[in-house]
N, C-alpha and C positions, 0 to 999 in steps of 0.2 A: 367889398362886402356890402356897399351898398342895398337896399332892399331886401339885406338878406336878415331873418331874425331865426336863430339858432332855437331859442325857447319852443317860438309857435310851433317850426318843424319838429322838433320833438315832441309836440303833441300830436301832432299826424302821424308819426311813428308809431306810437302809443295807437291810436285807434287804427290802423291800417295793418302794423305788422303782430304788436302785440295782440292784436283782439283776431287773430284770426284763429277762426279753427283747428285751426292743426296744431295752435300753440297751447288754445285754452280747453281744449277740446278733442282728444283725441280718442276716440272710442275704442282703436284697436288697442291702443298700450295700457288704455287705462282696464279693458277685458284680461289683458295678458299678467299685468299685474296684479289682481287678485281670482285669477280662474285654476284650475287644473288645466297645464295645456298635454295634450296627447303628445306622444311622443312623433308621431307619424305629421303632426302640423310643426312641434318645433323643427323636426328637418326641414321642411318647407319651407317655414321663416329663416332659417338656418340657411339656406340655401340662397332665397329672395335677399338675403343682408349680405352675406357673401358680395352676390354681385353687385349690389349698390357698392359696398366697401372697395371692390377691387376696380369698378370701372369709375370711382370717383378721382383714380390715379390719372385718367385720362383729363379729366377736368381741371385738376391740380397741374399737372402738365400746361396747359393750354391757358391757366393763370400767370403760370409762367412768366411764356412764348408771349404773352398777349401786355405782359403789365409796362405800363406807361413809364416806367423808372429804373433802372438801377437798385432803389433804396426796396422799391414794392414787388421788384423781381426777388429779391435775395429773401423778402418777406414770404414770400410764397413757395421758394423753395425749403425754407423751414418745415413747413406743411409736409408737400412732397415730399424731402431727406426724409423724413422721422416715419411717414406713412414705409417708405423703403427701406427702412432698417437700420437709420443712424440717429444714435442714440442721446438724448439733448446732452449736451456737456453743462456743468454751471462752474465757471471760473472762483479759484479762490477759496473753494469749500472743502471741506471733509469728505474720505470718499463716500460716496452716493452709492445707495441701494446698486445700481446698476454696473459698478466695479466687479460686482461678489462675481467669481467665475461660476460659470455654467452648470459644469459638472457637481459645484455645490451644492446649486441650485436644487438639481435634479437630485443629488441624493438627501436632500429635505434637511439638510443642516443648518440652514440659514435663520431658524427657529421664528418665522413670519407668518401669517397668512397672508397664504399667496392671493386666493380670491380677493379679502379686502386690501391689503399693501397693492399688487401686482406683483406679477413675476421677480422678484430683486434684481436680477442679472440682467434685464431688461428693459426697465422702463422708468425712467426717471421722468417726470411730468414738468419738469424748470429749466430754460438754460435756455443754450442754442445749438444748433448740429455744427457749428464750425469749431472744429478742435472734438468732434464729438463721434464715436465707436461707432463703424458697420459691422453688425451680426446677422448673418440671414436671418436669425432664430427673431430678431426684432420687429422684423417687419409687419406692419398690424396682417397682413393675410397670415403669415403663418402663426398668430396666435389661433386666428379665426380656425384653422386648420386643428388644432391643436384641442379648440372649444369641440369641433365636429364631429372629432376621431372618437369619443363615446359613443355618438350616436348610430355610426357605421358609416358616414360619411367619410370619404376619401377626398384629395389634391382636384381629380375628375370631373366630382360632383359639384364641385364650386367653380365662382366668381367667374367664370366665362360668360358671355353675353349670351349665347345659346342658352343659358339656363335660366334667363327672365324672362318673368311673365310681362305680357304688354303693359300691365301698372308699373314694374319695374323699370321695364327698359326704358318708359317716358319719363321716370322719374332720373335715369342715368342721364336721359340726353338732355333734359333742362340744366344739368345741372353744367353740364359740357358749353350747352351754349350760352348761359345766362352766369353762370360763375365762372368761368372762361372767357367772358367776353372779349373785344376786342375793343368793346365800348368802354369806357374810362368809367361812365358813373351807372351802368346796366351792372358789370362786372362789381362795383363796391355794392349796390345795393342789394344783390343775389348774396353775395359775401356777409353780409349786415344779418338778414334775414334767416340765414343758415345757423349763422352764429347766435342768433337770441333764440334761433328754433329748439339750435342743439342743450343749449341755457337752459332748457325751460323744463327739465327733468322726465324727460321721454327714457332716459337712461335708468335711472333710480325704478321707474316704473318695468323695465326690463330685468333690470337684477330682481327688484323683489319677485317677478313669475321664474325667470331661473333659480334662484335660491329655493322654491318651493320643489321644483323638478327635482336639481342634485339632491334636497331632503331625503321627497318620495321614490325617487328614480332612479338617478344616473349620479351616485356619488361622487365618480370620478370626474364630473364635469367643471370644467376649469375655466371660471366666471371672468378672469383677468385683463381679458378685451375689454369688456364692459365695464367693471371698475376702476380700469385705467382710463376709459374714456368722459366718464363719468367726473372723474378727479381734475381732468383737465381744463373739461367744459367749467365747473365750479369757479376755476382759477380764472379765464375769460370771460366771464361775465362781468367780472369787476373792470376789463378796461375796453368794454364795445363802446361803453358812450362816448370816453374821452377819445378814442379812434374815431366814433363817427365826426365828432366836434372838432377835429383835425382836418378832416376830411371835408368837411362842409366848406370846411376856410379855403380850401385851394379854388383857385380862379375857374378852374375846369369843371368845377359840381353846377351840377344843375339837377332840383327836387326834382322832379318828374320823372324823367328815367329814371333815380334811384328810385325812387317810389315803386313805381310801375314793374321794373325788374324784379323787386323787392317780392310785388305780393306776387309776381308770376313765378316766382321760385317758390315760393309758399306755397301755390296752387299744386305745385310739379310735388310736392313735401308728401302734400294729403294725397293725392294719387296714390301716389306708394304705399302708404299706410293703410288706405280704404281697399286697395288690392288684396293688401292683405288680411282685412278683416272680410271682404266679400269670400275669399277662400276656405278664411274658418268655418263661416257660417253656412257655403255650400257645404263644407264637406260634413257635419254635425247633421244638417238636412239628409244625408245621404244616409250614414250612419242609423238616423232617425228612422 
């Protein structure tokens, strides 16, 4: 640990990863959250989130394949399992929302809101997936499916790579290769950057313009991706630092790469997001 001072770097952190645009600053989410969105752009974004969600499996995979341990392999498959449909277990406890059976579910006896709770029969936000339920129905795509099917979006229409636009699909493959890495501290730092991205309530900004839709629009649309994702990101935020601070201490960190990987996954972030605000704005111009 020599030379090494945990304080300072987390003040680089602070102005490199926090202070970046995408995190303080995000122009689409923060339009999306107090705008009227048309029906005909939330497909599109519907569509563009799709694929982000569905080809980030590939990335999560390749965290995998690529991590440096045992302990940070099985860490990563957490991620993956749960993105796949297994459902987190928490030892020791009362049954969990995510006991209730299905068909309960579905016929609305569980007396919850689903929007804000999430699904009960699916989605427990604590635990871990060893010892813990596969349901196809969990898998975060077929909630996504599920969010779609109001809008006339079909299984088809999503998460294929054929259906991203070039801001999309640059923002899949960064994420393939930089949070995927094979590099030991490229891979934590992509990781890092994700995680205070996802922190920084891009989400909350998202339900509040859905919330407004189902109001005006689409009753039946079923917000529970999002407030399930939303609920979990809250819960991780409280332990990135002491991860990073763990992470620092291993003999293998070196700032620079994580740095660097850091803000270029950031960069890959905004891509995405200004894709999609350039789309809105063409197509209003058009309308215009």
């Amino acid at each position: 640990m020599a030379g090494k001072n945990f304080n300072l770097f987390k003040q680089t952190i602070e102005q490199r990863f926090m202070r970046h645009p995408v995190v303080t600053n995000n122009e689409y989410t923060a339009w999306f959250a107090r705008s009227d969105i048309s029906l005909d752009h939330l497909r599109h974004f519907t569509t563009q989130f799709s694929v982000f969600s569905n080809q980030f499996l590939l990335a999560a995979l390749n965290r995998v394949i690529n991590a440096d341990s045992l302990e940070a392999a099985r860490e990563s498959k957490e991620i993956l399992m749960n993105e796949l449909g297994v459902i987190y277990h928490k030892d020791g406890g009362a049954a969990a929302p995510h006991d209730v059976p299905v068909q309960q579910v579905r016929a609305g006896r569980t007396g919850r809101n689903e929007d804000r709770e999430g699904d009960p029969a699916l989605v427990s936000t604590e635990g871990t997936v060893e010892g813990g339920t596969f349901r196809f129905q969990a898998a975060h795509f077929e909630w996504l499916l599920r969010f779609a099917e109001p809008l006339g979006l079909t299984f088809d229409d999503l998460g294929k790579r054929r259906h991203g636009t070039p801001t999309t699909l640059h923002f899949c493959d960064q994420l393939f290769s930089l949070y995927g890495s094979d590099d030991y501290n490229q891979a934590m730092g992509a990781a890092f950057a994700v995680e205070n991205w996802a922190a920084a309530g891009f989400w909350k900004e998202l339900i509040a313009g859905l919330e407004r839709v189902k109001a005006a629009q689409v009753p039946s649309l079923s917000l529970a991706f999002f407030t399930w994702h939303d609920k979990i990101e809250d819960q991780h935020k409280s332990h990135v630092w002491d991860e990073l601070k763990a992470c620092y201490a291993s003999p293998k960190f070196r700032e620079e790469p994580f740095l660097a990987a850091g803000v270029l996954m950031l960069d890959g972030v905004k891509v995405f997001w200004d894709g999609l605000n350039d789309d809105r704005k063409r197509a209003r111009a058009l309308v215009a």
